[in-house]
Backbone atoms as SQL, in Angstrom:
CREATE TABLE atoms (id INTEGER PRIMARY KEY, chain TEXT, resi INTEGER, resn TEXT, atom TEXT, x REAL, y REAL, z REAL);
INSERT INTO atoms VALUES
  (1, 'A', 1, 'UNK', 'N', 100.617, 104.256, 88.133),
  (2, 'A', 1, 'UNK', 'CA', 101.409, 105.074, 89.036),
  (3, 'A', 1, 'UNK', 'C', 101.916, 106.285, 88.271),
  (4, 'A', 2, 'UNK', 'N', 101.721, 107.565, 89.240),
  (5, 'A', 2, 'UNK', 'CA', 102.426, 108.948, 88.468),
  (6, 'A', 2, 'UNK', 'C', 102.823, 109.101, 89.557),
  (7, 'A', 3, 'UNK', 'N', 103.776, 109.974, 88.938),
  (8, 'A', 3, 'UNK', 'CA', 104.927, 110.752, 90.140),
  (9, 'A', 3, 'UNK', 'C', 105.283, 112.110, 89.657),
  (10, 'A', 4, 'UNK', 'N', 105.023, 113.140, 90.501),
  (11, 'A', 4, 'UNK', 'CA', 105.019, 114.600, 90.074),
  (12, 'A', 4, 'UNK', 'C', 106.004, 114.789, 90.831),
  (13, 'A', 5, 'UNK', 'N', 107.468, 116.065, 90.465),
  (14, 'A', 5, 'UNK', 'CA', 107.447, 116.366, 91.667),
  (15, 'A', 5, 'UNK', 'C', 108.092, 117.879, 91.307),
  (16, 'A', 6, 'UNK', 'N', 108.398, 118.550, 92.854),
  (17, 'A', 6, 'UNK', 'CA', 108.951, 119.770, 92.597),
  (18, 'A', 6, 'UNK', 'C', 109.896, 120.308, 93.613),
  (19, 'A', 7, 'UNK', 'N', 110.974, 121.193, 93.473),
  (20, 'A', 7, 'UNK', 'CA', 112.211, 121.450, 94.387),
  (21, 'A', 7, 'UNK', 'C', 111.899, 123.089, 94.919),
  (22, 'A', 8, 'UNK', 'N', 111.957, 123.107, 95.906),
  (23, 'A', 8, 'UNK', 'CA', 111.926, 124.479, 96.613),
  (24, 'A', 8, 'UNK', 'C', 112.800, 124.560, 97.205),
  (25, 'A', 9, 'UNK', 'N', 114.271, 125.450, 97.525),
  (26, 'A', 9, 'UNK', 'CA', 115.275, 125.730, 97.979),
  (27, 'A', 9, 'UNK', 'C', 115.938, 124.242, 97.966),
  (28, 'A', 10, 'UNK', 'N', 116.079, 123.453, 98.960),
  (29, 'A', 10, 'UNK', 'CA', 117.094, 122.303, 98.879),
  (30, 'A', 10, 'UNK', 'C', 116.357, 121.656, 99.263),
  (31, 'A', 11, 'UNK', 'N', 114.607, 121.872, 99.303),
  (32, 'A', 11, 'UNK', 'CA', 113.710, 120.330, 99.848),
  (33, 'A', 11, 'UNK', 'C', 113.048, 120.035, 98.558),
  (34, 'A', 12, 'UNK', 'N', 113.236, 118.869, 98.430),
  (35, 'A', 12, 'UNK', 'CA', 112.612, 117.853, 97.241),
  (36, 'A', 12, 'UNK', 'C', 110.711, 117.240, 97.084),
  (37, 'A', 13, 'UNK', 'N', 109.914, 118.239, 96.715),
  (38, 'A', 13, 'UNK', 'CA', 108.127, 117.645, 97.039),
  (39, 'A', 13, 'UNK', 'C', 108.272, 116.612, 95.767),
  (40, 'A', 14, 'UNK', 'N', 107.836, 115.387, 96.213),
  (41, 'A', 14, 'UNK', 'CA', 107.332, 114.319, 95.752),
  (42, 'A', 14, 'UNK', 'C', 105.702, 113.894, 96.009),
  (43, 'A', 15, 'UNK', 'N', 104.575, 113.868, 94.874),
  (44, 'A', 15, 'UNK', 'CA', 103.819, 113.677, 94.908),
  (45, 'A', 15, 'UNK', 'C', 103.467, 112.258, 94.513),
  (46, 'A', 16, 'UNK', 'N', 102.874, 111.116, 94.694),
  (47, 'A', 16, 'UNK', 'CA', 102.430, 109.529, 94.253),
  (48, 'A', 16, 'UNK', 'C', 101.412, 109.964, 94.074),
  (49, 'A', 17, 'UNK', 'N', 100.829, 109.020, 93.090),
  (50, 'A', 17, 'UNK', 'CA', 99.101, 109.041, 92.208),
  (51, 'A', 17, 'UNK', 'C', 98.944, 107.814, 91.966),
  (52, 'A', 18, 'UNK', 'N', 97.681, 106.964, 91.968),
  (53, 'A', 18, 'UNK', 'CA', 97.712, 105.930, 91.936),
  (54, 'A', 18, 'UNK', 'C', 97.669, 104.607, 93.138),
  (55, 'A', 19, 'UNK', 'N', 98.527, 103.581, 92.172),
  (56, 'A', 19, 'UNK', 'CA', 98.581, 102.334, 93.447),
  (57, 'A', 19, 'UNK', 'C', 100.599, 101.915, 93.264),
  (58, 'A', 20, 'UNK', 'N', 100.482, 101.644, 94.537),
  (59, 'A', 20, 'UNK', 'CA', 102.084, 101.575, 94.697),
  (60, 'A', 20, 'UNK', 'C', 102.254, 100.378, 95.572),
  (61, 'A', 21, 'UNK', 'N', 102.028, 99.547, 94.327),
  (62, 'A', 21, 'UNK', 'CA', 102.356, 97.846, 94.717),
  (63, 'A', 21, 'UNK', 'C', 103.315, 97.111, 93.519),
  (64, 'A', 22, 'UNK', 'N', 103.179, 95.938, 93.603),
  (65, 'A', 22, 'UNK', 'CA', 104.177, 94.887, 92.928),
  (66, 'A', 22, 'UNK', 'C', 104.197, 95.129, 91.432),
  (67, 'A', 23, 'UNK', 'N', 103.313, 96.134, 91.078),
  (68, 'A', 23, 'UNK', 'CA', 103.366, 96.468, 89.222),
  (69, 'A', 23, 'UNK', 'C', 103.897, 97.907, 89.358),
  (70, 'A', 24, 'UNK', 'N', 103.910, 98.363, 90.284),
  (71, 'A', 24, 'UNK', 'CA', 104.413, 100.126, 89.676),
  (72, 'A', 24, 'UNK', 'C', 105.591, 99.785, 90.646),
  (73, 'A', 25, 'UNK', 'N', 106.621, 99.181, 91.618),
  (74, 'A', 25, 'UNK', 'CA', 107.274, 99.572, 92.169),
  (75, 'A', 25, 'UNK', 'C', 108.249, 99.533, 91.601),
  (76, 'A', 26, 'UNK', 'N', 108.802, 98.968, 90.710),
  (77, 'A', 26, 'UNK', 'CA', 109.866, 98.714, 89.702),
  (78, 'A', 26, 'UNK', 'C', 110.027, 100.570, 89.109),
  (79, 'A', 27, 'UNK', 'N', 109.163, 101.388, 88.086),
  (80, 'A', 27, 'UNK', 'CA', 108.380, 102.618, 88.320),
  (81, 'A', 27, 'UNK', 'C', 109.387, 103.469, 89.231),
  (82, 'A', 28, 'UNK', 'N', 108.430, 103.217, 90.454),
  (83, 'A', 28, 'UNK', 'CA', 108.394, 104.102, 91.623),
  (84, 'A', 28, 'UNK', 'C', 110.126, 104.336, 92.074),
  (85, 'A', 29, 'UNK', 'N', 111.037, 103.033, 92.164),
  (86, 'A', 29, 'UNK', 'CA', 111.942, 103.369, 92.618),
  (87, 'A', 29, 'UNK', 'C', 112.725, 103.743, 91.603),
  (88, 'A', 30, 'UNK', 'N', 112.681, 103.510, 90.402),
  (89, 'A', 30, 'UNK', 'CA', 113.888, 104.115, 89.336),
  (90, 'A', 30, 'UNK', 'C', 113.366, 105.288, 89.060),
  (91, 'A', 31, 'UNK', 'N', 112.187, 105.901, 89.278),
  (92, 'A', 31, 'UNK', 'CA', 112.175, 107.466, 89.349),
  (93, 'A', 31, 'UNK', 'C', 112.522, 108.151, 90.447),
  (94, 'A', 32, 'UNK', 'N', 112.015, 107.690, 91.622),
  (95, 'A', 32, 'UNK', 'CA', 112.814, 108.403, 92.815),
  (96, 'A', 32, 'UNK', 'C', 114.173, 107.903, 93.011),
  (97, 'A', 33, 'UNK', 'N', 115.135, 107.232, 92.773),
  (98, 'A', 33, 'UNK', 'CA', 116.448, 107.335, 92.437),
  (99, 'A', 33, 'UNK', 'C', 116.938, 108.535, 91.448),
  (100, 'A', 34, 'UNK', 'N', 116.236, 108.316, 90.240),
  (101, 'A', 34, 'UNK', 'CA', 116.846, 109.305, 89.299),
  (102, 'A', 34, 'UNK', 'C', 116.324, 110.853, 90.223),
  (103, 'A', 35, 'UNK', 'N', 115.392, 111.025, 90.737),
  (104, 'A', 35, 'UNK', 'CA', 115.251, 112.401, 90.816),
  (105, 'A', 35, 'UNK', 'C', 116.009, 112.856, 92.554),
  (106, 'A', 36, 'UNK', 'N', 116.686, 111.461, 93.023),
  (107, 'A', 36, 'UNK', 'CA', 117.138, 111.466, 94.508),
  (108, 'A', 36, 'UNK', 'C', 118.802, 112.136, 93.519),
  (109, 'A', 37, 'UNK', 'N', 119.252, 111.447, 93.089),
  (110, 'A', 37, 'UNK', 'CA', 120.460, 112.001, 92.567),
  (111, 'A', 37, 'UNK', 'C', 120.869, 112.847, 91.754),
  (112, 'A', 38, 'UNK', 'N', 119.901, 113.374, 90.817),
  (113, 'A', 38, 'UNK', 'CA', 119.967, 114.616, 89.962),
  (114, 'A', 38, 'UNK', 'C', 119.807, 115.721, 90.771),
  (115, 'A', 39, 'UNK', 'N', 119.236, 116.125, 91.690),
  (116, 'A', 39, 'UNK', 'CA', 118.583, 117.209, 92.445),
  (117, 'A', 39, 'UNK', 'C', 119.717, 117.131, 93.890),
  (118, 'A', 40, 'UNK', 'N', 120.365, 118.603, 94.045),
  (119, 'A', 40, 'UNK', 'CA', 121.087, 118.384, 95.237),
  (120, 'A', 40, 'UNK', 'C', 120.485, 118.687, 96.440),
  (121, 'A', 41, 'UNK', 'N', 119.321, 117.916, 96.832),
  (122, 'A', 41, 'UNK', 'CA', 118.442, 118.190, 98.007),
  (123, 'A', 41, 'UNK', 'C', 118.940, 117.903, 99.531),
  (124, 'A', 42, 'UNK', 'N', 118.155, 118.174, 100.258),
  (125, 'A', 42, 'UNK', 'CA', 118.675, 118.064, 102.009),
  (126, 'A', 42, 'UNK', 'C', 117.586, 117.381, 102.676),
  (127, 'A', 43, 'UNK', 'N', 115.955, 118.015, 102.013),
  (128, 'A', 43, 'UNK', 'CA', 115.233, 117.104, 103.002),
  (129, 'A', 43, 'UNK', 'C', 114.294, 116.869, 101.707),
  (130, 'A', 44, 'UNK', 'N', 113.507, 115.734, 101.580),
  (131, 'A', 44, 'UNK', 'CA', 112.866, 114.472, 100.859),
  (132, 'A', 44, 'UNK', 'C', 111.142, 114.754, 101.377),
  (133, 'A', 45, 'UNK', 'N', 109.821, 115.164, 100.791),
  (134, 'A', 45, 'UNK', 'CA', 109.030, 115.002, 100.991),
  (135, 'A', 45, 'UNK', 'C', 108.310, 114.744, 100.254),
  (136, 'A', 46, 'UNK', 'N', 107.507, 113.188, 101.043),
  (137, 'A', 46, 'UNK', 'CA', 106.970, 112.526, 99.590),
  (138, 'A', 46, 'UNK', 'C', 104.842, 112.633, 100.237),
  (139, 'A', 47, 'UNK', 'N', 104.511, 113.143, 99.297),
  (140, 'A', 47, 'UNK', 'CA', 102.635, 113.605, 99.184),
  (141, 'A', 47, 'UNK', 'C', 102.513, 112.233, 98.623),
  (142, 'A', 48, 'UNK', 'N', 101.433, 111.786, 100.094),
  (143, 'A', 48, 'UNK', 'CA', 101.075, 110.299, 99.469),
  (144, 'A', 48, 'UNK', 'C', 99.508, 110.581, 99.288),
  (145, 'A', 49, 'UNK', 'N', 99.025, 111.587, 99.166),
  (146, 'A', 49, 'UNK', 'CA', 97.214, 112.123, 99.077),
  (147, 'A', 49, 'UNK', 'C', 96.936, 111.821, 97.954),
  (148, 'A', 50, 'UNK', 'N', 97.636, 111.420, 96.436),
  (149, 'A', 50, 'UNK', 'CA', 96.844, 110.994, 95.551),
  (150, 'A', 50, 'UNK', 'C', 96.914, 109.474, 95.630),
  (151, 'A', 51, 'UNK', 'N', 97.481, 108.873, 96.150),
  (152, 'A', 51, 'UNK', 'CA', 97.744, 106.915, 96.369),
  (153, 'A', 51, 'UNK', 'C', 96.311, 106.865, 96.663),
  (154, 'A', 52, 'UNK', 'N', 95.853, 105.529, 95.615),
  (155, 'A', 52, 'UNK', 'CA', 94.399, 105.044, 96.207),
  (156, 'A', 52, 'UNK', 'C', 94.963, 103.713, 97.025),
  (157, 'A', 53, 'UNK', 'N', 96.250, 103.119, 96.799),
  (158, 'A', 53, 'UNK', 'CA', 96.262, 101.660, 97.327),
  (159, 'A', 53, 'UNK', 'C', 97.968, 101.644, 97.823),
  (160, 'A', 54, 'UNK', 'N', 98.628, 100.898, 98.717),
  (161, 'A', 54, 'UNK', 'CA', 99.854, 100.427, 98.735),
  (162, 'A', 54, 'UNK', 'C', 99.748, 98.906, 99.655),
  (163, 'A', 55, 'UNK', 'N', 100.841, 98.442, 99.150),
  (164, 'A', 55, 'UNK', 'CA', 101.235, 97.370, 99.675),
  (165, 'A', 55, 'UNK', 'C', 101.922, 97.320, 100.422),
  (166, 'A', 56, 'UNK', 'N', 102.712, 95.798, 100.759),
  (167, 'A', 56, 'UNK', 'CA', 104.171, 95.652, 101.501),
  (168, 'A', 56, 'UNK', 'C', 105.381, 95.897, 100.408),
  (169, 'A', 57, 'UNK', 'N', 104.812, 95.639, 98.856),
  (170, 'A', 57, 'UNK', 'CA', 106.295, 96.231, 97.869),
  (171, 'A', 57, 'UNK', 'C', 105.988, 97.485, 98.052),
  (172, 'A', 58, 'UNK', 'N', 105.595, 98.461, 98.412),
  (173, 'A', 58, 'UNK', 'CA', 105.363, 100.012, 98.443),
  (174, 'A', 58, 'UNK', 'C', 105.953, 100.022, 99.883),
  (175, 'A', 59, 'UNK', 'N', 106.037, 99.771, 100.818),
  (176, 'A', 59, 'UNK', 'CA', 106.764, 99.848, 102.200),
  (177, 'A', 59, 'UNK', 'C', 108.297, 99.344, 101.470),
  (178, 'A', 60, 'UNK', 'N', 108.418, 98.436, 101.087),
  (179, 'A', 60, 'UNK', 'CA', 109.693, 98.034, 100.384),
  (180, 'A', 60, 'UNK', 'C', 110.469, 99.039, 99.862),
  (181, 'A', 61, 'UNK', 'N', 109.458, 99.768, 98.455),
  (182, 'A', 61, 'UNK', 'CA', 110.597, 101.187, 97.918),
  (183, 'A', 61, 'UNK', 'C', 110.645, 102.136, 99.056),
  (184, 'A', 62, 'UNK', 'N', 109.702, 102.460, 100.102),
  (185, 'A', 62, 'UNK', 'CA', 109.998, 103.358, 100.703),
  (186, 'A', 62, 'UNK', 'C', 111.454, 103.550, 101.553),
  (187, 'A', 63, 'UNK', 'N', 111.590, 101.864, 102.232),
  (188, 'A', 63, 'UNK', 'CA', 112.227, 101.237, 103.445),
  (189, 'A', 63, 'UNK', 'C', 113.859, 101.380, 101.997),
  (190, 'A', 64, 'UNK', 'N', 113.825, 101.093, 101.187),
  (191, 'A', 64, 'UNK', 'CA', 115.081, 101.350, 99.989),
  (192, 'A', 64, 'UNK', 'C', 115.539, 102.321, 99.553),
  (193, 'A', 65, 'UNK', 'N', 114.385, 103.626, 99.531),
  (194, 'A', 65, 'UNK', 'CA', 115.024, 105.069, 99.598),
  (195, 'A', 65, 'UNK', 'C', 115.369, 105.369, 100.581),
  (196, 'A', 66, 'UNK', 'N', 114.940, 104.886, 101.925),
  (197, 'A', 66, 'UNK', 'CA', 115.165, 105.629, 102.951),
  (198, 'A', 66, 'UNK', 'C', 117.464, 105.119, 103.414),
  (199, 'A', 67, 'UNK', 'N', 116.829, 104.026, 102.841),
  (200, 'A', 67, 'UNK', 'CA', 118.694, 103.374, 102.916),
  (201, 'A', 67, 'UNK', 'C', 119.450, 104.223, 101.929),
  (202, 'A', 68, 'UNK', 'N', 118.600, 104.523, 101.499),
  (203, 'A', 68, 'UNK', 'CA', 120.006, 105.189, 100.494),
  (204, 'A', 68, 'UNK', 'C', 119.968, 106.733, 100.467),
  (205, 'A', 69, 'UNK', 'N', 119.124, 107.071, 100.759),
  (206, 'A', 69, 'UNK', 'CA', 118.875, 108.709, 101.412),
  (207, 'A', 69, 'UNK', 'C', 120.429, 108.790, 102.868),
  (208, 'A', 70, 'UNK', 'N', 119.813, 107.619, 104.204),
  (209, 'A', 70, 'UNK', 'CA', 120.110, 108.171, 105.029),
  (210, 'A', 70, 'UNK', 'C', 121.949, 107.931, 105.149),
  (211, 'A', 71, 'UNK', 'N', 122.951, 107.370, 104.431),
  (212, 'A', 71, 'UNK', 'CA', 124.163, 107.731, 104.119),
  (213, 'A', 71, 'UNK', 'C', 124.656, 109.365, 104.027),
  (214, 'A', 72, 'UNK', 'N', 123.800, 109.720, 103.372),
  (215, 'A', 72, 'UNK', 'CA', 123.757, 111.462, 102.735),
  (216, 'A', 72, 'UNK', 'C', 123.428, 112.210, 103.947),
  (217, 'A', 73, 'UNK', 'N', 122.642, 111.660, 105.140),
  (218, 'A', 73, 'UNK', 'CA', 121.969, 112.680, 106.284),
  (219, 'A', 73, 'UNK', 'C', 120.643, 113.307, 105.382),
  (220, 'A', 74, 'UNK', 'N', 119.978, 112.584, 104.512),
  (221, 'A', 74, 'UNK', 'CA', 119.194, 113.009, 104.279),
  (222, 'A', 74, 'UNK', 'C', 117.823, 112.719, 104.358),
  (223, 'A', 75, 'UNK', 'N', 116.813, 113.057, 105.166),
  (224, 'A', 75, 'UNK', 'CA', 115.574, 112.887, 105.952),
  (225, 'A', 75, 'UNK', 'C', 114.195, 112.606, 104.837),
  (226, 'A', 76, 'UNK', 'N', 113.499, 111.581, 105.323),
  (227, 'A', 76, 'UNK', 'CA', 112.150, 111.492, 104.260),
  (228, 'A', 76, 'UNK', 'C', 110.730, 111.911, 105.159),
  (229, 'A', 77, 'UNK', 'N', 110.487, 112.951, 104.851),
  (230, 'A', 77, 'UNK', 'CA', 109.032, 112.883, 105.557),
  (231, 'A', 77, 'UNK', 'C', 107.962, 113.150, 104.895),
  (232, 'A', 78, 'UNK', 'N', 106.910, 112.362, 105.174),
  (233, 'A', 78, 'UNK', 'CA', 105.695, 111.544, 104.618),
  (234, 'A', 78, 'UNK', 'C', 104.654, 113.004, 104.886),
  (235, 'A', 79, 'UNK', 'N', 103.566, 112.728, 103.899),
  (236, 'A', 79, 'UNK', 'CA', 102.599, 114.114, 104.245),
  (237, 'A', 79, 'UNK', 'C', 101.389, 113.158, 103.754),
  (238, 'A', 80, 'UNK', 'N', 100.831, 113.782, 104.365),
  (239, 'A', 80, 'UNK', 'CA', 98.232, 113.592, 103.723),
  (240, 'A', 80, 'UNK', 'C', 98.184, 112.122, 102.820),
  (241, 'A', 81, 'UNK', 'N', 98.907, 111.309, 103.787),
  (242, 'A', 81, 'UNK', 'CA', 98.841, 109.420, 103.298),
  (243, 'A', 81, 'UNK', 'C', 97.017, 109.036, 103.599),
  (244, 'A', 82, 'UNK', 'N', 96.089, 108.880, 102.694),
  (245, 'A', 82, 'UNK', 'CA', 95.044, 108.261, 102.706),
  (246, 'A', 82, 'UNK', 'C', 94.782, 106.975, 103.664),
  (247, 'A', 83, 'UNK', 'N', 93.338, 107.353, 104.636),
  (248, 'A', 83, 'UNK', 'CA', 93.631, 106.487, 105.755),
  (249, 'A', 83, 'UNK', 'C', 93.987, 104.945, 105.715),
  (250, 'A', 84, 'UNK', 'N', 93.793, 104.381, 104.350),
  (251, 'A', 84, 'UNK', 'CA', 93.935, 103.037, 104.166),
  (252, 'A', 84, 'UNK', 'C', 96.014, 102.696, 103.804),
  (253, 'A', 85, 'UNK', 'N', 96.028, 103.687, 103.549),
  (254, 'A', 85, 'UNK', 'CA', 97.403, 104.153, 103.116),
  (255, 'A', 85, 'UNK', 'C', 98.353, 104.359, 104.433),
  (256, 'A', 86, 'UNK', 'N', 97.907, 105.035, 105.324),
  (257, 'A', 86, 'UNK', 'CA', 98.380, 105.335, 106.591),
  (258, 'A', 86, 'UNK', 'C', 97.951, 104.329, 107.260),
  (259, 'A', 87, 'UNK', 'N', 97.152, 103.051, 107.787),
  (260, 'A', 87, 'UNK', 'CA', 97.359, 102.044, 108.447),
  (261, 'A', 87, 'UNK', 'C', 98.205, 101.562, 108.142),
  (262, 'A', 88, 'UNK', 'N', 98.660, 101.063, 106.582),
  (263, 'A', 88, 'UNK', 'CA', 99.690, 100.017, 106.018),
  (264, 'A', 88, 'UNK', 'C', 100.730, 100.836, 106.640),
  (265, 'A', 89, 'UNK', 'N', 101.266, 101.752, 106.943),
  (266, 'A', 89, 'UNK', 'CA', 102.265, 102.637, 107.212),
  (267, 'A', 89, 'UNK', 'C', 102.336, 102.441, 108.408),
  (268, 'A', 90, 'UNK', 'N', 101.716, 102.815, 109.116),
  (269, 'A', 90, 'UNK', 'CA', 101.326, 102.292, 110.584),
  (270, 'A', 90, 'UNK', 'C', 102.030, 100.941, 111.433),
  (271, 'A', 91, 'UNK', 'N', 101.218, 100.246, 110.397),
  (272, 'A', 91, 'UNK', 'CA', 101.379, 98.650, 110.912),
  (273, 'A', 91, 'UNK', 'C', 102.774, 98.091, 110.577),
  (274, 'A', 92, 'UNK', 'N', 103.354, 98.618, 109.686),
  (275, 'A', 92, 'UNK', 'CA', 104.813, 98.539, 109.127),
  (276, 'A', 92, 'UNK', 'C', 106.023, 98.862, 110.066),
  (277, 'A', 93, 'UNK', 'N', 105.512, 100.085, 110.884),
  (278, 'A', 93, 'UNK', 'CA', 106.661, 100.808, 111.535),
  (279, 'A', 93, 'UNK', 'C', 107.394, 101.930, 110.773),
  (280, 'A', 94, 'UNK', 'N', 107.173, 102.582, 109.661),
  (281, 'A', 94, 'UNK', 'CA', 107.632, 103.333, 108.998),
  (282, 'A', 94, 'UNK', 'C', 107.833, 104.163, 109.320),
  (283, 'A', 95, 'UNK', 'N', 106.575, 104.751, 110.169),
  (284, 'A', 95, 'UNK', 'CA', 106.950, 106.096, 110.898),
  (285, 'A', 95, 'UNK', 'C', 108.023, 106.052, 111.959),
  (286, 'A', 96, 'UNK', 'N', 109.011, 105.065, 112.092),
  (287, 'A', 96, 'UNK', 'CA', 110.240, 105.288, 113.361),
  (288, 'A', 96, 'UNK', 'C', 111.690, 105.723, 112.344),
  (289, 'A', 97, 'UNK', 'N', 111.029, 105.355, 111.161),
  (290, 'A', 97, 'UNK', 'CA', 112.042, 105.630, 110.670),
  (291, 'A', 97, 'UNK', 'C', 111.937, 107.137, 109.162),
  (292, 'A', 98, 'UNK', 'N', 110.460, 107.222, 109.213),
  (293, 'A', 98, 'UNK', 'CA', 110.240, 108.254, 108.700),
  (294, 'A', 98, 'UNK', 'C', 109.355, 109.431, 109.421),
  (295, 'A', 99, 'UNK', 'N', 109.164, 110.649, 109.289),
  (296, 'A', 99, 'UNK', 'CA', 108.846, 111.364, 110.209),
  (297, 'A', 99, 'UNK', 'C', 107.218, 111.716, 109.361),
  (298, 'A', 100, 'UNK', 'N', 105.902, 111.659, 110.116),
  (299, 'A', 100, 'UNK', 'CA', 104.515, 111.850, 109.432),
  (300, 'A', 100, 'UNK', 'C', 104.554, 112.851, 109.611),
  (301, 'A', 101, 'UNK', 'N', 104.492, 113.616, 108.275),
  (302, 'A', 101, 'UNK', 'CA', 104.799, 115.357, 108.542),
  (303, 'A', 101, 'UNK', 'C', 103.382, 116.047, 108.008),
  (304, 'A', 102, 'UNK', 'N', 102.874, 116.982, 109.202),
  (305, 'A', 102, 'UNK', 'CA', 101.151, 117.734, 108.544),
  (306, 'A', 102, 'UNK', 'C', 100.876, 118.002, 107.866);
């Protein structure tokens, strides 16, 4: 798992690389914590186009940032999730609570 990311005015781009299951999620969420609270952002967008794989622990960190984002009023929306990537997303319900952004 890599995680790139970059800040443009007060929105936060988050890029995933890799697989985002039960070995990188440990990873995944103590970097997007550290970079959720260092950075004084407003809206959260995470590029899931390099993910080759996710699981239900990858719905897990998502469904855990999104709890701790939405205290703040602060919004996560998802971009170019790989189609095997976007069923698991799908079938989860994620998108009611995250917005699939073009």
């Amino acid at each position: 798992m890599k995680i790139e990311h970059t800040n443009k005015s007060d929105n936060l781009y988050v890029k995933l690389f890799g697989e985002l299951d039960e070995h990188s999620s440990a990873y995944a969420r103590i970097t997007l914590d550290m970079l959720f609270d260092e950075k004084n952002v407003k809206r959260v967008y995470i590029d899931m186009s390099g993910l080759e794989f996710m699981d239900s622990t990858g719905i897990g960190v998502l469904i855990g940032r999104y709890k701790r984002l939405k205290p703040r009023g602060i919004p996560i929306f998802i971009q170019s999730p790989p189609p095997t990537v976007d069923r698991v997303l799908k079938l989860s319900g994620i998108y009611n609570i995250m917005v699939k952004a073009g």
